[in-house]
C-alpha positions as CSV (number, residue, x, y, z in Angstrom):
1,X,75.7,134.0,107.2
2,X,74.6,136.2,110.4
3,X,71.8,139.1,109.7
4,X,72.6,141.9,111.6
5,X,71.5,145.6,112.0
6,X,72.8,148.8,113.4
7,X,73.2,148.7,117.3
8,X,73.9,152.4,117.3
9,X,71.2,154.9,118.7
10,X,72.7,157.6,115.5
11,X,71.1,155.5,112.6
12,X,73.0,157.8,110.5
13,X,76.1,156.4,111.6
14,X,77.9,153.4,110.0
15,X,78.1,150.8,112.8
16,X,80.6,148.2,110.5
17,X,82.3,148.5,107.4
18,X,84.5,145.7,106.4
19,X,85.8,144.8,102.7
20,X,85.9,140.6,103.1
21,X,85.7,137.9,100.6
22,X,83.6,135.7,102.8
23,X,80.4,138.8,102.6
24,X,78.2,139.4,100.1
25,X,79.6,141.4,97.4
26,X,83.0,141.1,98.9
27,X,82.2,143.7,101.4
28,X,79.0,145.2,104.5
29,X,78.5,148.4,105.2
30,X,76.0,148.4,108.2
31,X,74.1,151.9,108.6
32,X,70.7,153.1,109.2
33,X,67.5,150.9,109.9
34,X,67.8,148.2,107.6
35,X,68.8,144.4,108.1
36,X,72.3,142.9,105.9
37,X,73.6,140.2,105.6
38,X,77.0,139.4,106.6
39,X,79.7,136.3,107.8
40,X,80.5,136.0,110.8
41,X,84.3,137.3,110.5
42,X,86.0,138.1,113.7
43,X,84.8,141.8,112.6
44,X,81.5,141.5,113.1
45,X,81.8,139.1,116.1
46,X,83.2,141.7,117.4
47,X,81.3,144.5,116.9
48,X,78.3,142.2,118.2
49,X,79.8,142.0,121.2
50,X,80.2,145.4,121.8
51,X,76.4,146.0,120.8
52,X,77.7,148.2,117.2
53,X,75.8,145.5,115.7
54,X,72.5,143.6,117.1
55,X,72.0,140.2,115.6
56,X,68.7,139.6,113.7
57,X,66.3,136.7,114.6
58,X,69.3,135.3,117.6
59,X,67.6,133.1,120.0
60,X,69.0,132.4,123.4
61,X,70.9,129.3,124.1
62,X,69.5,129.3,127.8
63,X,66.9,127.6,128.8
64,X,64.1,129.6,131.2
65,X,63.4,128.6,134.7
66,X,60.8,126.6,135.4
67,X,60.2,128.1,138.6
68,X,62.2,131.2,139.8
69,X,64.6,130.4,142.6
70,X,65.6,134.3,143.5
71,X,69.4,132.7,143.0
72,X,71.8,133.4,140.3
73,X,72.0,130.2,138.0
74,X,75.6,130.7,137.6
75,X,78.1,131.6,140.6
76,X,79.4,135.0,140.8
77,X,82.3,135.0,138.3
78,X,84.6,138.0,139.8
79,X,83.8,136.4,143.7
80,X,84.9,132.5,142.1
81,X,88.0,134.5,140.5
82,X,89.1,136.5,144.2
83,X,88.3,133.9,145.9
84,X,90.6,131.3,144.0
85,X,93.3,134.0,144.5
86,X,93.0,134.3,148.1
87,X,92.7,130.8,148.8
Protein backbone atom coordinates (compact mmCIF):
# COMPACT_ATOMS: atom_id res chain seq x y z
CA UNK A 1 0.00 0.00 0.00
CA UNK A 2 1.23 3.70 -1.13
CA UNK A 3 -0.22 6.81 1.10
CA UNK A 4 -0.87 9.51 -1.07
CA UNK A 5 -2.57 12.98 -0.98
CA UNK A 6 -4.07 15.52 -3.24
CA UNK A 7 -1.34 17.10 -5.58
CA UNK A 8 -3.91 19.63 -6.79
CA UNK A 9 -3.60 23.34 -5.65
CA UNK A 10 -8.06 23.19 -5.68
CA UNK A 11 -8.26 20.96 -2.49
CA UNK A 12 -11.86 20.81 -3.40
CA UNK A 13 -11.12 18.91 -6.30
CA UNK A 14 -10.93 15.10 -6.50
CA UNK A 15 -7.37 14.33 -7.76
CA UNK A 16 -8.24 10.17 -8.19
CA UNK A 17 -11.12 8.15 -8.03
CA UNK A 18 -10.76 4.59 -8.89
CA UNK A 19 -13.18 1.56 -7.92
CA UNK A 20 -10.37 -1.48 -7.55
CA UNK A 21 -10.34 -4.66 -5.60
CA UNK A 22 -6.69 -4.29 -4.65
CA UNK A 23 -7.81 -0.66 -2.39
CA UNK A 24 -9.25 -0.39 0.75
CA UNK A 25 -12.84 -0.81 0.60
CA UNK A 26 -12.68 -1.82 -3.01
CA UNK A 27 -12.33 1.73 -4.05
CA UNK A 28 -10.08 5.73 -3.24
CA UNK A 29 -11.42 8.70 -3.72
CA UNK A 30 -8.46 11.29 -3.13
CA UNK A 31 -9.80 15.00 -2.31
CA UNK A 32 -9.01 17.71 -0.03
CA UNK A 33 -6.12 17.78 2.60
CA UNK A 34 -6.17 14.51 4.02
CA UNK A 35 -3.70 11.43 3.59
CA UNK A 36 -5.45 7.64 2.09
CA UNK A 37 -4.41 4.92 1.56
CA UNK A 38 -4.22 3.27 -1.69
CA UNK A 39 -2.30 0.24 -4.07
CA UNK A 40 -0.32 1.10 -6.30
CA UNK A 41 -2.51 0.31 -9.51
CA UNK A 42 -1.31 1.65 -12.78
CA UNK A 43 -4.00 4.47 -11.74
CA UNK A 44 -2.48 5.93 -9.23
CA UNK A 45 1.16 5.38 -10.61
CA UNK A 46 -0.05 7.37 -12.93
CA UNK A 47 -1.61 10.13 -11.50
CA UNK A 48 1.73 10.35 -9.29
CA UNK A 49 3.60 10.93 -12.09
CA UNK A 50 1.68 13.62 -13.28
CA UNK A 51 1.78 15.26 -9.71
CA UNK A 52 -2.52 14.68 -9.31
CA UNK A 53 -1.31 12.71 -6.44
CA UNK A 54 1.99 13.45 -4.10
CA UNK A 55 3.24 10.34 -2.32
CA UNK A 56 3.25 10.44 1.49
CA UNK A 57 6.59 9.75 3.51
CA UNK A 58 8.61 8.80 -0.38
CA UNK A 59 12.22 8.97 0.15
CA UNK A 60 14.62 9.51 -2.70
CA UNK A 61 16.39 6.65 -4.09
CA UNK A 62 19.45 9.03 -4.88
CA UNK A 63 22.11 9.34 -2.97
CA UNK A 64 23.46 13.33 -2.15
CA UNK A 65 26.72 14.44 -3.26
CA UNK A 66 29.37 14.46 -1.07
CA UNK A 67 30.83 17.37 -2.56
CA UNK A 68 29.07 19.39 -5.35
CA UNK A 69 30.83 19.11 -8.71
CA UNK A 70 28.70 21.96 -10.59
CA UNK A 71 28.16 18.86 -13.33
CA UNK A 72 25.07 17.03 -13.98
CA UNK A 73 25.32 13.41 -12.42
CA UNK A 74 23.60 12.04 -15.31
CA UNK A 75 24.39 13.00 -19.12
CA UNK A 76 21.98 15.11 -20.90
CA UNK A 77 19.29 12.65 -22.01
CA UNK A 78 17.72 14.62 -25.19
CA UNK A 79 21.77 15.65 -26.28
CA UNK A 80 22.69 11.47 -25.74
CA UNK A 81 19.32 10.77 -27.85
CA UNK A 82 20.28 13.58 -31.01
CA UNK A 83 23.41 12.81 -30.83
CA UNK A 84 23.00 8.86 -31.34
CA UNK A 85 20.75 10.01 -34.32
CA UNK A 86 23.22 12.09 -35.95
CA UNK A 87 25.99 9.85 -35.47
Amino acid sequence: MLTVKSGLADKGKIALYEAHPDHPNGEVKVTGEGEFQVAPTRAVLHAIGEGWLVQVGAKSTKEPDSEPTGKSPEPDRFETRRKGRNG
